[in-house]
DOVODREN-30769 format. One line per 4 residues: number of its first residue (from 1); their letters; for each residue y, x negated, z negated of C-alpha. Coordinates in steps of 0.02 Angstrom, whole numbers, always signed. Example, Ala and Ser with C-alpha at 12.3 -4.5 7.8 and 13.67 -1.06 7.14 Angstrom:
1 = as = -225 -615 -390  -53 -684 -357;
! end
This chain:
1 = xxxx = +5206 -3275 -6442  +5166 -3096 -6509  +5063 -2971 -6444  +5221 -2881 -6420;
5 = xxxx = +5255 -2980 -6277  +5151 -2994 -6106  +5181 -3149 -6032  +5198 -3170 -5825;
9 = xxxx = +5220 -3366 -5766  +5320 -3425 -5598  +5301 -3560 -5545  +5351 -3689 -5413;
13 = xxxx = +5262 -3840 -5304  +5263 -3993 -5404  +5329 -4155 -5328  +5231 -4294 -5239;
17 = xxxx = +5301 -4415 -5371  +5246 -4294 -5512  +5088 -4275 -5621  +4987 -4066 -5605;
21 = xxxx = +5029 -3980 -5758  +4908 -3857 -5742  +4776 -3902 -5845  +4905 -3847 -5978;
25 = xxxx = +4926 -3668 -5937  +4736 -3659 -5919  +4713 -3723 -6100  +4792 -3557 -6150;
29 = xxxx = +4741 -3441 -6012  +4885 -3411 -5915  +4857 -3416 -5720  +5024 -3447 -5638;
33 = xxxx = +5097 -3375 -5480  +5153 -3494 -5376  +5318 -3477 -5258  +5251 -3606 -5082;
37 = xxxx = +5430 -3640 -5039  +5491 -3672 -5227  +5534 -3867 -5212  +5628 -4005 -5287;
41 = xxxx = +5731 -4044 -5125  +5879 -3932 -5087  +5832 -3830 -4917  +5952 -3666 -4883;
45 = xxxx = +5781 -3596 -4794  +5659 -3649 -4923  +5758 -3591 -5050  +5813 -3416 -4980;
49 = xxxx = +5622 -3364 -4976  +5595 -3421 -5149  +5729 -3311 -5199  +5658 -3155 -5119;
53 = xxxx = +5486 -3202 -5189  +5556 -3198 -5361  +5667 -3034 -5315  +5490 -2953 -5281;
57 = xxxx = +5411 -3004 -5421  +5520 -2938 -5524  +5535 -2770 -5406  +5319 -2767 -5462;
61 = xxxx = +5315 -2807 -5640  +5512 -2731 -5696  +5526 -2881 -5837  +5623 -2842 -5992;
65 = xxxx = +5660 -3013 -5989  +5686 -3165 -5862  +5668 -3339 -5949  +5689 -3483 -5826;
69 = xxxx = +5682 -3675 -5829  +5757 -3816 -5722  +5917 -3818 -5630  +5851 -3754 -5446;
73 = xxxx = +5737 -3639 -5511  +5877 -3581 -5646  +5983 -3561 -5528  +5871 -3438 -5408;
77 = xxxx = +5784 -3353 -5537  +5965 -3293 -5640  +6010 -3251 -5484  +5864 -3149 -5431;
81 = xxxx = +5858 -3056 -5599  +6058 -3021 -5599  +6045 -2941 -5463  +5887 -2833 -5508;
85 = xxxx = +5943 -2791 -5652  +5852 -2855 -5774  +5898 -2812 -5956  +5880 -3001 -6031;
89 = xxxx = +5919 -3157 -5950  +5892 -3335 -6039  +5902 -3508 -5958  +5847 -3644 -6059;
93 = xxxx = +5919 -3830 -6016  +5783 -3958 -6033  +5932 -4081 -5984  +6063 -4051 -5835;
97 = xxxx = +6121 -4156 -5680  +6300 -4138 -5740  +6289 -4340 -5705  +6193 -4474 -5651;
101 = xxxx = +6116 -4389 -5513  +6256 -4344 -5372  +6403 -4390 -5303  +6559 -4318 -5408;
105 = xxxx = +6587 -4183 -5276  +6436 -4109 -5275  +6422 -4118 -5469  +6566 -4012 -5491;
109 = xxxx = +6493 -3884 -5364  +6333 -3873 -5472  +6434 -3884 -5652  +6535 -3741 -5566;
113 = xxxx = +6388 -3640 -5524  +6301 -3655 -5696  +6462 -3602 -5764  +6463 -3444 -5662;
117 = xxxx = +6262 -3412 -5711  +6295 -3446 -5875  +6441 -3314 -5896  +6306 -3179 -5819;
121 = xxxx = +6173 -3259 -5932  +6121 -3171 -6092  +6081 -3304 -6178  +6075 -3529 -6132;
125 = xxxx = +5949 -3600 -6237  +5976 -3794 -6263  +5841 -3922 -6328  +5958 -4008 -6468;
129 = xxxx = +6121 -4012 -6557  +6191 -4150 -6446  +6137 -4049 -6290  +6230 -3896 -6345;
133 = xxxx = +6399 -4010 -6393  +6385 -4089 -6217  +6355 -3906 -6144  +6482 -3819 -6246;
137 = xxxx = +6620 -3951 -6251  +6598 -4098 -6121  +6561 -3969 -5995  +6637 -3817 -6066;
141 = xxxx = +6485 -3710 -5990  +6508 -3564 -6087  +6568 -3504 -6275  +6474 -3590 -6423;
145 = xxxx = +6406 -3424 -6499  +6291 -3404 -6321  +6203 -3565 -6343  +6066 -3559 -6455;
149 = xxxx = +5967 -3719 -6508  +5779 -3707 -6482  +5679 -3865 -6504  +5523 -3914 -6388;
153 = xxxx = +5356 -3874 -6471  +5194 -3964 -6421  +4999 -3968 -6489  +5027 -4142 -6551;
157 = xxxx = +4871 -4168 -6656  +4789 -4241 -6493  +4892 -4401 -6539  +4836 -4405 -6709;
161 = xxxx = +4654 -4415 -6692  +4530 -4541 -6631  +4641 -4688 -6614  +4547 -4831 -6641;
165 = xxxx = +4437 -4765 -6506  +4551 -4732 -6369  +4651 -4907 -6431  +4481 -4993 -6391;
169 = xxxx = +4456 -4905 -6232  +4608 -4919 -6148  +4637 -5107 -6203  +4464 -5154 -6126;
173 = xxxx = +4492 -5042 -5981  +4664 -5140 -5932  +4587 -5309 -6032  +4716 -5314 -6146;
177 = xxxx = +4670 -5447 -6300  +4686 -5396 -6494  +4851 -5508 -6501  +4949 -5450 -6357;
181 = xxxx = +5093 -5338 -6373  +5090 -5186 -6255  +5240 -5120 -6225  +5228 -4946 -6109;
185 = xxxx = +5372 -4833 -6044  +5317 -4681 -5959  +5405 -4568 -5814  +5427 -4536 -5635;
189 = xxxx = +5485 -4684 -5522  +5649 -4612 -5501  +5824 -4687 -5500  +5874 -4608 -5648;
193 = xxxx = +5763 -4665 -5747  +5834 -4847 -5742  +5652 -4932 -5736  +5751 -5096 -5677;
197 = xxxx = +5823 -5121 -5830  +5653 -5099 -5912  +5591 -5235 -5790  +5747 -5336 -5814;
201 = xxxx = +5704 -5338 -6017  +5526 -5391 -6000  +5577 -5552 -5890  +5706 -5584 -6022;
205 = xxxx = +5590 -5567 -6160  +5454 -5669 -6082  +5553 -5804 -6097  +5617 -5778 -6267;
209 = xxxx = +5465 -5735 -6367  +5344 -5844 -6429  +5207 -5683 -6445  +5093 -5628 -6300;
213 = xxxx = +5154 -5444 -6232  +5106 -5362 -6104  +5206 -5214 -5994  +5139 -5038 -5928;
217 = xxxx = +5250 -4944 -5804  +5171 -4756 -5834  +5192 -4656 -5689  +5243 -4646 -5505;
221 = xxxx = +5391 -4595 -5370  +5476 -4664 -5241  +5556 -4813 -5317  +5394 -4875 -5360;
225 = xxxx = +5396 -5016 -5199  +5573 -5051 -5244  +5529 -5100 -5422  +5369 -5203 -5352;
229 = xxxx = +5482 -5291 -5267  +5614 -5316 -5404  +5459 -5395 -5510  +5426 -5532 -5365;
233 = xxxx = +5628 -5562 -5364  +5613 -5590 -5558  +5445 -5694 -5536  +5371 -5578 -5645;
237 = xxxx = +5177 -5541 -5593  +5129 -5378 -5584  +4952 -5285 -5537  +4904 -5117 -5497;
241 = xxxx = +4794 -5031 -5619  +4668 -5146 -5683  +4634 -5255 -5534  +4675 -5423 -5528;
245 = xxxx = +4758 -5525 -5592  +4730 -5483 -5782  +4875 -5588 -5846  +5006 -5523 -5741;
249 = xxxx = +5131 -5478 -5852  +5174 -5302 -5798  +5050 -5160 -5727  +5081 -5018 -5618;
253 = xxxx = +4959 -4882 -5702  +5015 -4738 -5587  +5004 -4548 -5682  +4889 -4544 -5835;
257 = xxxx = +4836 -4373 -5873  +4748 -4401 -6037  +4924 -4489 -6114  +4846 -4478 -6287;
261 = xxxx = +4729 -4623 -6232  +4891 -4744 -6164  +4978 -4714 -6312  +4849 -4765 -6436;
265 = xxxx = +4825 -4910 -6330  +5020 -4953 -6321  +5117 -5059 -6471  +5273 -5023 -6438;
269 = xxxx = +5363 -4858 -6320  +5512 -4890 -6207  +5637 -4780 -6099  +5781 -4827 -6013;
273 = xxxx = +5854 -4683 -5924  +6036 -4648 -5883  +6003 -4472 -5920  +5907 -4369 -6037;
277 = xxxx = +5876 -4207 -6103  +5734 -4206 -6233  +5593 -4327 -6172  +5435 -4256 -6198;
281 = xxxx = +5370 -4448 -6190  +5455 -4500 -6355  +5397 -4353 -6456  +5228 -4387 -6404;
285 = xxxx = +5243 -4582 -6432  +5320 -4544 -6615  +5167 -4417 -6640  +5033 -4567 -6588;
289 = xxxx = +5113 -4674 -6703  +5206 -4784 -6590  +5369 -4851 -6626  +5527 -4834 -6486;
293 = xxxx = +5649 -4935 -6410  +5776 -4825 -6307  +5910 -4797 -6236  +6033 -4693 -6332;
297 = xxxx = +6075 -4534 -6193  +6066 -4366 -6211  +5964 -4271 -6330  +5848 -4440 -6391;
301 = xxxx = +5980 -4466 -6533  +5903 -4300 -6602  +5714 -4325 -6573  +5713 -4496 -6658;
305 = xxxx = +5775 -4542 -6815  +5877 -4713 -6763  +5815 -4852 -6880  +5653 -4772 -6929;
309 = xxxx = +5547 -4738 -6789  +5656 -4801 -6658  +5789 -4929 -6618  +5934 -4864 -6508;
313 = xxxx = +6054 -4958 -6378  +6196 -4914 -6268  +6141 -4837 -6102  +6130 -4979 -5956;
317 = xxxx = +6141 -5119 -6072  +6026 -5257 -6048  +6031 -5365 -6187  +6025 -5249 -6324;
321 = xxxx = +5900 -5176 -6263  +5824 -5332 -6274  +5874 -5369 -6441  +5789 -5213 -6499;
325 = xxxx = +5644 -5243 -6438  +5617 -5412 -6479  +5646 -5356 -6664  +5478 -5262 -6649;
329 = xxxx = +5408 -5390 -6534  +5426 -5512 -6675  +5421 -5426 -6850  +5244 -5345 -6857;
333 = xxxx = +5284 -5264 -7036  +5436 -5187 -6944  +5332 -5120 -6813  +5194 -5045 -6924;
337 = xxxx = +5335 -4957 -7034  +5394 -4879 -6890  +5214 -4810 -6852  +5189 -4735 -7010;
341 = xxxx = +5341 -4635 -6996  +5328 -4561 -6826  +5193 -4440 -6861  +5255 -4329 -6998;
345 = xxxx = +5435 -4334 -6930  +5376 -4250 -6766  +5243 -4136 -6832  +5396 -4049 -6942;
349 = xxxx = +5504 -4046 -6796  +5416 -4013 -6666  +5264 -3895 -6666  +5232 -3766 -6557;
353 = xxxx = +5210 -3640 -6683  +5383 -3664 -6745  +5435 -3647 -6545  +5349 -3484 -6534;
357 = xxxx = +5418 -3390 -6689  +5591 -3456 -6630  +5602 -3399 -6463  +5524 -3227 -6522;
361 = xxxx = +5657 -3210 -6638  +5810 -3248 -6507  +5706 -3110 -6369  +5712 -2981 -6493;
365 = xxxx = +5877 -2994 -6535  +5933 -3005 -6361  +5833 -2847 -6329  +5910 -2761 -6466;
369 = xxxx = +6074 -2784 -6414  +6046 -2742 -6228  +5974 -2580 -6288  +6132 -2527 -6390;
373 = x = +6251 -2586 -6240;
! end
Protein backbone atom coordinates (compact mmCIF):
# COMPACT_ATOMS: atom_id res chain seq x y z
CA UNK A 1 0.00 0.00 0.00
CA UNK A 2 1.33 3.65 -0.38
CA UNK A 3 2.84 5.78 1.93
CA UNK A 4 -0.22 7.74 1.52
CA UNK A 5 -1.95 5.47 3.61
CA UNK A 6 -1.29 4.56 7.45
CA UNK A 7 -2.49 1.36 8.11
CA UNK A 8 -4.33 0.42 11.74
CA UNK A 9 -5.30 -3.58 12.06
CA UNK A 10 -8.43 -5.02 14.25
CA UNK A 11 -8.53 -7.86 14.94
CA UNK A 12 -10.52 -10.68 16.62
CA UNK A 13 -9.76 -14.10 18.79
CA UNK A 14 -9.13 -16.85 16.47
CA UNK A 15 -11.00 -20.15 16.89
CA UNK A 16 -9.92 -23.30 18.82
CA UNK A 17 -10.31 -25.22 15.51
CA UNK A 18 -8.18 -22.55 13.67
CA UNK A 19 -4.42 -22.14 12.87
CA UNK A 20 -2.54 -18.22 14.54
CA UNK A 21 -2.15 -16.05 11.69
CA UNK A 22 0.04 -13.86 13.23
CA UNK A 23 3.24 -14.70 12.15
CA UNK A 24 1.85 -13.03 8.95
CA UNK A 25 1.26 -9.58 10.09
CA UNK A 26 4.66 -9.76 11.83
CA UNK A 27 6.39 -10.58 8.46
CA UNK A 28 5.38 -7.04 7.49
CA UNK A 29 5.38 -5.19 10.75
CA UNK A 30 2.00 -4.62 11.61
CA UNK A 31 1.09 -5.29 15.36
CA UNK A 32 -2.64 -5.84 15.58
CA UNK A 33 -5.13 -4.72 18.19
CA UNK A 34 -6.99 -7.25 19.32
CA UNK A 35 -10.93 -6.97 20.35
CA UNK A 36 -11.05 -10.09 23.68
CA UNK A 37 -14.72 -10.57 23.07
CA UNK A 38 -14.48 -10.60 19.08
CA UNK A 39 -15.51 -14.43 18.45
CA UNK A 40 -16.77 -16.80 15.97
CA UNK A 41 -19.91 -17.84 18.08
CA UNK A 42 -22.86 -15.47 18.05
CA UNK A 43 -23.20 -13.99 21.84
CA UNK A 44 -25.58 -10.64 22.11
CA UNK A 45 -23.02 -9.78 25.19
CA UNK A 46 -19.82 -10.68 23.53
CA UNK A 47 -20.70 -9.05 20.66
CA UNK A 48 -22.15 -5.67 22.10
CA UNK A 49 -18.58 -4.97 23.70
CA UNK A 50 -16.84 -5.69 20.55
CA UNK A 51 -18.90 -3.16 19.00
CA UNK A 52 -18.08 -0.40 21.47
CA UNK A 53 -14.41 -1.43 21.27
CA UNK A 54 -14.43 -0.78 17.62
CA UNK A 55 -16.74 2.52 18.17
CA UNK A 56 -13.65 3.73 20.31
CA UNK A 57 -11.17 2.97 18.15
CA UNK A 58 -12.41 4.72 15.68
CA UNK A 59 -13.47 7.75 18.25
CA UNK A 60 -9.04 7.60 18.78
CA UNK A 61 -7.68 7.29 15.42
CA UNK A 62 -10.88 9.26 13.21
CA UNK A 63 -10.19 6.70 10.05
CA UNK A 64 -10.82 8.04 6.62
CA UNK A 65 -11.63 4.73 5.87
CA UNK A 66 -13.14 1.43 7.55
CA UNK A 67 -12.26 -1.81 5.56
CA UNK A 68 -13.64 -4.95 7.21
CA UNK A 69 -13.59 -8.74 6.62
CA UNK A 70 -15.86 -11.69 7.62
CA UNK A 71 -19.51 -11.70 8.15
CA UNK A 72 -19.60 -11.04 12.21
CA UNK A 73 -16.94 -8.80 12.19
CA UNK A 74 -18.52 -7.06 8.87
CA UNK A 75 -21.33 -6.80 10.34
CA UNK A 76 -20.08 -4.87 13.74
CA UNK A 77 -17.45 -3.01 12.26
CA UNK A 78 -20.02 -1.24 9.23
CA UNK A 79 -22.00 -0.74 11.90
CA UNK A 80 -19.61 0.88 14.24
CA UNK A 81 -18.22 3.16 11.49
CA UNK A 82 -21.92 4.18 10.16
CA UNK A 83 -22.63 5.37 13.00
CA UNK A 84 -19.29 7.37 13.66
CA UNK A 85 -19.25 8.68 10.72
CA UNK A 86 -16.70 7.58 8.94
CA UNK A 87 -16.18 9.00 5.40
CA UNK A 88 -15.40 5.43 3.55
CA UNK A 89 -16.81 2.20 4.29
CA UNK A 90 -15.75 -1.13 2.29
CA UNK A 91 -16.63 -4.74 3.18
CA UNK A 92 -14.95 -7.25 1.29
CA UNK A 93 -16.70 -10.91 0.99
CA UNK A 94 -14.13 -13.62 1.27
CA UNK A 95 -17.32 -15.95 0.72
CA UNK A 96 -20.85 -15.52 2.61
CA UNK A 97 -23.12 -17.92 4.70
CA UNK A 98 -26.01 -17.11 2.38
CA UNK A 99 -26.16 -21.20 2.47
CA UNK A 100 -24.85 -24.16 3.75
CA UNK A 101 -24.40 -22.96 7.10
CA UNK A 102 -28.00 -22.23 8.82
CA UNK A 103 -31.27 -23.07 8.89
CA UNK A 104 -33.36 -21.11 6.06
CA UNK A 105 -34.77 -18.76 8.70
CA UNK A 106 -31.94 -17.55 10.04
CA UNK A 107 -30.24 -17.23 6.54
CA UNK A 108 -32.71 -14.83 5.42
CA UNK A 109 -32.20 -12.77 8.69
CA UNK A 110 -28.43 -12.53 7.89
CA UNK A 111 -28.98 -12.09 3.82
CA UNK A 112 -31.42 -9.33 5.10
CA UNK A 113 -28.95 -7.69 7.25
CA UNK A 114 -26.06 -7.69 4.67
CA UNK A 115 -28.52 -6.18 2.42
CA UNK A 116 -29.21 -3.34 4.77
CA UNK A 117 -25.10 -2.90 5.42
CA UNK A 118 -24.52 -3.09 2.06
CA UNK A 119 -27.00 -0.17 1.02
CA UNK A 120 -24.99 2.06 3.84
CA UNK A 121 -21.72 0.56 2.48
CA UNK A 122 -19.52 2.64 0.18
CA UNK A 123 -18.23 0.17 -1.53
CA UNK A 124 -18.57 -4.40 -1.34
CA UNK A 125 -15.50 -5.74 -2.58
CA UNK A 126 -15.92 -9.45 -3.86
CA UNK A 127 -13.00 -12.02 -4.47
CA UNK A 128 -14.20 -13.16 -8.15
CA UNK A 129 -16.58 -12.74 -10.97
CA UNK A 130 -18.76 -15.64 -9.87
CA UNK A 131 -18.86 -14.15 -6.29
CA UNK A 132 -20.10 -10.83 -7.51
CA UNK A 133 -22.94 -12.66 -9.97
CA UNK A 134 -24.03 -14.73 -6.86
CA UNK A 135 -23.90 -11.35 -4.75
CA UNK A 136 -25.46 -9.16 -7.25
CA UNK A 137 -28.06 -11.52 -8.76
CA UNK A 138 -28.70 -14.81 -6.67
CA UNK A 139 -28.87 -12.64 -3.68
CA UNK A 140 -29.67 -9.34 -5.07
CA UNK A 141 -27.35 -7.68 -2.25
CA UNK A 142 -26.98 -4.49 -3.74
CA UNK A 143 -26.67 -2.71 -7.44
CA UNK A 144 -23.88 -4.18 -9.75
CA UNK A 145 -21.96 -0.81 -10.16
CA UNK A 146 -21.13 -1.07 -5.99
CA UNK A 147 -19.42 -4.35 -6.25
CA UNK A 148 -16.04 -4.15 -7.32
CA UNK A 149 -13.90 -7.34 -8.06
CA UNK A 150 -10.60 -7.47 -6.20
CA UNK A 151 -8.66 -10.71 -6.36
CA UNK A 152 -6.66 -12.23 -3.26
CA UNK A 153 -2.91 -11.51 -3.46
CA UNK A 154 -0.32 -13.69 -1.66
CA UNK A 155 3.80 -13.91 -1.50
CA UNK A 156 3.64 -17.14 -3.38
CA UNK A 157 7.30 -17.62 -4.26
CA UNK A 158 7.58 -19.65 -0.90
CA UNK A 159 5.91 -22.50 -3.00
CA UNK A 160 8.20 -22.23 -5.74
CA UNK A 161 11.46 -22.77 -4.14
CA UNK A 162 13.25 -25.62 -2.51
CA UNK A 163 10.96 -28.39 -3.46
CA UNK A 164 12.84 -31.29 -3.71
CA UNK A 165 13.93 -30.54 -0.24
CA UNK A 166 10.81 -30.06 1.57
CA UNK A 167 9.30 -33.19 -0.84
CA UNK A 168 12.12 -35.27 0.85
CA UNK A 169 11.46 -33.99 4.25
CA UNK A 170 8.01 -34.25 4.65
CA UNK A 171 7.78 -37.77 2.85
CA UNK A 172 10.40 -39.18 5.37
CA UNK A 173 8.87 -37.32 8.18
CA UNK A 174 5.25 -39.09 7.54
CA UNK A 175 7.33 -42.29 5.73
CA UNK A 176 5.76 -41.87 2.69
CA UNK A 177 7.69 -44.16 -0.23
CA UNK A 178 8.84 -42.62 -3.76
CA UNK A 179 5.77 -44.54 -5.41
CA UNK A 180 2.91 -43.61 -3.30
CA UNK A 181 0.42 -41.12 -4.28
CA UNK A 182 -0.31 -38.44 -1.62
CA UNK A 183 -3.27 -36.96 -1.95
CA UNK A 184 -3.80 -33.86 0.81
CA UNK A 185 -6.89 -31.56 1.31
CA UNK A 186 -6.42 -28.88 3.76
CA UNK A 187 -9.06 -26.88 6.13
CA UNK A 188 -10.78 -26.70 9.36
CA UNK A 189 -12.76 -29.82 10.57
CA UNK A 190 -15.93 -28.19 10.00
CA UNK A 191 -19.23 -29.38 8.51
CA UNK A 192 -19.03 -27.35 5.67
CA UNK A 193 -16.27 -28.38 4.48
CA UNK A 194 -17.71 -31.89 3.50
CA UNK A 195 -14.44 -33.86 4.66
CA UNK A 196 -16.80 -37.11 4.53
CA UNK A 197 -17.02 -37.08 1.11
CA UNK A 198 -13.24 -36.71 0.91
CA UNK A 199 -13.07 -39.81 3.18
CA UNK A 200 -15.85 -41.49 1.29
CA UNK A 201 -13.56 -41.05 -2.14
CA UNK A 202 -10.40 -42.44 -0.71
CA UNK A 203 -12.26 -45.83 0.45
CA UNK A 204 -13.69 -45.89 -3.01
CA UNK A 205 -10.52 -45.39 -4.65
CA UNK A 206 -8.61 -47.84 -2.56
CA UNK A 207 -10.42 -50.30 -3.96
CA UNK A 208 -10.33 -49.23 -7.47
CA UNK A 209 -6.77 -48.36 -8.08
CA UNK A 210 -4.12 -50.56 -8.68
CA UNK A 211 -1.37 -47.55 -7.49
CA UNK A 212 -0.28 -47.05 -3.84
CA UNK A 213 -1.80 -43.48 -2.45
CA UNK A 214 -1.81 -42.28 0.50
CA UNK A 215 -4.41 -39.49 2.26
CA UNK A 216 -3.54 -36.30 4.50
CA UNK A 217 -6.47 -34.60 6.26
CA UNK A 218 -4.68 -30.92 6.86
CA UNK A 219 -6.08 -29.30 9.69
CA UNK A 220 -8.38 -29.51 12.75
CA UNK A 221 -12.09 -28.64 14.32
CA UNK A 222 -14.66 -30.18 15.87
CA UNK A 223 -15.66 -32.80 13.43
CA UNK A 224 -12.38 -34.18 13.61
CA UNK A 225 -13.68 -37.39 16.14
CA UNK A 226 -16.65 -37.66 13.93
CA UNK A 227 -14.56 -38.23 10.80
CA UNK A 228 -12.15 -40.71 12.93
CA UNK A 229 -14.94 -42.50 13.41
CA UNK A 230 -16.39 -42.40 9.86
CA UNK A 231 -12.77 -43.93 8.78
CA UNK A 232 -13.30 -47.08 11.26
CA UNK A 233 -17.08 -47.34 9.74
CA UNK A 234 -15.40 -47.40 6.19
CA UNK A 235 -12.49 -49.81 7.48
CA UNK A 236 -10.24 -47.35 6.37
CA UNK A 237 -7.01 -47.07 8.84
CA UNK A 238 -6.08 -43.95 9.86
CA UNK A 239 -3.09 -42.54 12.27
CA UNK A 240 -2.41 -39.40 13.88
CA UNK A 241 0.59 -37.57 12.68
CA UNK A 242 3.33 -39.88 12.07
CA UNK A 243 2.82 -42.49 14.73
CA UNK A 244 1.92 -45.75 14.01
CA UNK A 245 0.79 -47.46 11.93
CA UNK A 246 2.73 -46.17 8.76
CA UNK A 247 0.45 -47.83 6.21
CA UNK A 248 -2.72 -46.61 7.41
CA UNK A 249 -4.20 -45.22 4.59
CA UNK A 250 -5.29 -41.81 5.82
CA UNK A 251 -3.44 -39.40 8.45
CA UNK A 252 -4.73 -36.83 10.69
CA UNK A 253 -1.78 -34.12 10.44
CA UNK A 254 -3.59 -31.49 12.59
CA UNK A 255 -2.58 -27.52 11.50
CA UNK A 256 0.71 -27.21 9.53
CA UNK A 257 2.07 -23.82 9.74
CA UNK A 258 4.89 -24.09 7.28
CA UNK A 259 2.14 -25.33 4.32
CA UNK A 260 4.85 -24.78 1.74
CA UNK A 261 6.56 -27.98 3.14
CA UNK A 262 2.98 -30.29 2.86
CA UNK A 263 2.47 -29.15 -0.41
CA UNK A 264 5.74 -30.05 -1.91
CA UNK A 265 5.33 -33.23 -0.24
CA UNK A 266 1.63 -33.78 -1.61
CA UNK A 267 0.86 -35.31 -5.39
CA UNK A 268 -2.27 -34.43 -5.80
CA UNK A 269 -4.72 -31.32 -3.78
CA UNK A 270 -8.34 -32.01 -2.87
CA UNK A 271 -11.40 -29.93 -1.44
CA UNK A 272 -14.73 -30.85 -1.03
CA UNK A 273 -16.66 -28.13 0.51
CA UNK A 274 -20.31 -27.23 0.06
CA UNK A 275 -19.33 -23.71 0.18
CA UNK A 276 -16.63 -21.52 -0.96
CA UNK A 277 -15.48 -18.19 -1.47
CA UNK A 278 -11.87 -18.08 -2.84
CA UNK A 279 -9.78 -20.87 -1.06
CA UNK A 280 -6.61 -19.65 -0.19
CA UNK A 281 -5.56 -23.57 -0.16
CA UNK A 282 -5.97 -24.03 -3.97
CA UNK A 283 -4.06 -20.94 -4.96
CA UNK A 284 -1.32 -22.04 -2.89
CA UNK A 285 -1.50 -25.79 -4.11
CA UNK A 286 -1.57 -24.41 -7.92
CA UNK A 287 1.53 -22.10 -6.89
CA UNK A 288 3.56 -25.43 -5.42
CA UNK A 289 2.86 -27.10 -8.46
CA UNK A 290 0.24 -29.41 -7.38
CA UNK A 291 -2.57 -30.37 -9.42
CA UNK A 292 -6.52 -30.15 -7.93
CA UNK A 293 -9.40 -32.15 -7.73
CA UNK A 294 -12.47 -30.03 -6.41
CA UNK A 295 -15.47 -29.45 -5.99
CA UNK A 296 -16.99 -26.94 -8.31
CA UNK A 297 -18.70 -24.10 -5.56
CA UNK A 298 -18.29 -20.74 -5.31
CA UNK A 299 -15.47 -18.71 -6.47
CA UNK A 300 -12.96 -22.07 -7.28
CA UNK A 301 -14.39 -22.01 -10.92
CA UNK A 302 -12.34 -18.67 -11.13
CA UNK A 303 -9.08 -19.54 -9.31
CA UNK A 304 -8.52 -22.70 -11.39
CA UNK A 305 -8.53 -23.09 -14.86
CA UNK A 306 -10.92 -26.44 -15.17
CA UNK A 307 -8.99 -28.96 -17.31
CA UNK A 308 -5.56 -27.54 -16.80
CA UNK A 309 -4.60 -27.40 -13.36
CA UNK A 310 -7.64 -28.82 -11.93
CA UNK A 311 -10.47 -31.24 -12.54
CA UNK A 312 -13.94 -30.00 -11.35
CA UNK A 313 -17.18 -32.02 -10.12
CA UNK A 314 -20.61 -31.20 -8.99
CA UNK A 315 -20.77 -30.20 -5.31
CA UNK A 316 -21.73 -33.42 -2.98
CA UNK A 317 -21.15 -35.87 -5.62
CA UNK A 318 -19.27 -38.83 -4.78
CA UNK A 319 -18.40 -40.60 -7.70
CA UNK A 320 -17.20 -37.96 -9.82
CA UNK A 321 -15.29 -36.88 -7.58
CA UNK A 322 -13.88 -40.04 -7.71
CA UNK A 323 -13.61 -40.25 -11.25
CA UNK A 324 -11.52 -37.17 -11.23
CA UNK A 325 -9.28 -38.15 -9.16
CA UNK A 326 -8.58 -41.43 -10.23
CA UNK A 327 -7.72 -39.78 -13.67
CA UNK A 328 -4.65 -38.25 -11.91
CA UNK A 329 -4.27 -41.20 -9.68
CA UNK A 330 -3.63 -43.21 -12.77
CA UNK A 331 -2.20 -41.05 -15.69
CA UNK A 332 1.18 -39.72 -14.29
CA UNK A 333 1.80 -37.56 -17.63
CA UNK A 334 -1.65 -36.04 -16.80
CA UNK A 335 -0.64 -35.25 -13.43
CA UNK A 336 2.77 -33.69 -14.25
CA UNK A 337 1.02 -31.43 -17.02
CA UNK A 338 -1.10 -30.17 -14.54
CA UNK A 339 2.01 -29.22 -12.35
CA UNK A 340 3.68 -27.34 -14.83
CA UNK A 341 0.81 -25.17 -15.36
CA UNK A 342 -0.16 -24.17 -11.92
CA UNK A 343 2.67 -21.91 -11.21
CA UNK A 344 2.60 -19.26 -13.84
CA UNK A 345 -1.26 -19.24 -13.90
CA UNK A 346 -1.32 -18.10 -10.20
CA UNK A 347 1.71 -15.91 -10.09
CA UNK A 348 -0.28 -13.64 -12.96
CA UNK A 349 -3.36 -13.79 -11.03
CA UNK A 350 -2.68 -13.63 -7.92
CA UNK A 351 0.22 -11.55 -6.44
CA UNK A 352 0.09 -9.35 -3.81
CA UNK A 353 1.49 -6.56 -5.59
CA UNK A 354 -1.27 -6.59 -8.05
CA UNK A 355 -3.70 -6.69 -4.69
CA UNK A 356 -2.10 -3.65 -3.37
CA UNK A 357 -2.18 -1.27 -6.42
CA UNK A 358 -5.88 -2.43 -6.80
CA UNK A 359 -7.27 -1.75 -3.61
CA UNK A 360 -5.30 1.69 -3.61
CA UNK A 361 -6.90 2.56 -6.65
CA UNK A 362 -10.73 1.71 -5.45
CA UNK A 363 -9.74 3.89 -1.76
CA UNK A 364 -8.86 6.78 -3.68
CA UNK A 365 -11.63 6.91 -5.67
CA UNK A 366 -13.96 6.32 -2.91
CA UNK A 367 -12.25 9.19 -1.11
CA UNK A 368 -12.61 11.39 -3.92
CA UNK A 369 -16.06 11.06 -4.21
CA UNK A 370 -16.89 11.35 -0.47
CA UNK A 371 -15.02 14.59 -0.54
CA UNK A 372 -17.17 16.17 -3.40
CA UNK A 373 -20.52 14.81 -1.69
Amino acid sequence: MSSEFETILAAGIKDDSEESSDYIVEQVGIKPIYIPSMKRELSFGDDWKSYWFIRKLIDKYKPDIVHTHAAKAGTLGRLAALHAGVPVVVHTFHGHVFHSYFSPFKTKVFLNIERYLAKRSSAIVAISPIQKQELVEKYRLCEPDKVHVIGLGFDLDRFMINQNELRKSFRDFYQIEDNVIAIGIIGRLVAIKNHPLFIKTIQRLAERTSRKIKAFIIGDGDDRDKLELLCQKEGLSFRKGNEEPKNAIITFTSWIKNVEWALAGLDIVALTSFNEGTPVSLIEAQAAGKPIVSTETGGIADIVINGETALLSPSGMLEPLCQNLMKLIEDDNLRFRFSGKGPNFVRDQFHYQRLAKDMETLYSKLLFTSSTK
